[in-house]
C-alpha positions, -999 to +999 in steps of 0.1 A: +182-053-344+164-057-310+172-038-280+177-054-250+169-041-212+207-034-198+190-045-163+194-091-158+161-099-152+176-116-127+186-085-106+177-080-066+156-056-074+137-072-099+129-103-077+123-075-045+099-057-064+080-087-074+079-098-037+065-063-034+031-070-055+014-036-070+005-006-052-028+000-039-050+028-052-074+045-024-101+028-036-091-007-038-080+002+002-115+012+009-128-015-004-106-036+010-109-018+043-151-013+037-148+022+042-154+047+015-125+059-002-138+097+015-124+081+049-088+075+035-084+112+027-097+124+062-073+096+080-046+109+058-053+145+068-056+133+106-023+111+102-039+084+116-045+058+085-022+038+070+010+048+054+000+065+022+028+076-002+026+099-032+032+091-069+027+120-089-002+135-079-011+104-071-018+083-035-004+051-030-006+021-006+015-004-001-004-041+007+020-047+035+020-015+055-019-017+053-020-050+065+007-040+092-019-009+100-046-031+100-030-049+125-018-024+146-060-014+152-070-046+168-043-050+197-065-044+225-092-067+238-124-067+234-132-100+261-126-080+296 
């Protein structure tokens, strides 16, 4: 007899957590950011990257707070 999941696919959760999209590894940050994935780790150490989160032993980035980060570095202008 098959099991079945006792979550709904239809949960909250499920549908939040595919709004979420898949964490980001360092390297697919530097790569998105151009900077090598040695930068990360020294902005992480500094506290002044983006939000990084721990799996594991493992780092972790989040699409949104990088974009939000990303953001957050380009609020002054450059035109005075």
């Amino acid at each position: 007899m098959p099991k079945t999941s006792p979550r709904s696919t239809n949960s909250p959760a499920t549908t939040a957590a595919a709004q979420r999209g898949p964490l980001a590894t360092p390297a697919e940050v530097a790569a998105y950011l151009g900077v090598p994935v040695k930068t990360l780790y020294q902005w992480k150490y500094r506290g002044i990257g983006p939000n990084v989160h721990k799996v594991g032993r493992h780092l972790r980035y989040r699409w949104h707070e990088v974009d939000v980060w990303l953001n957050a570095q380009a609020t002054y202008d450059l035109a005075v």
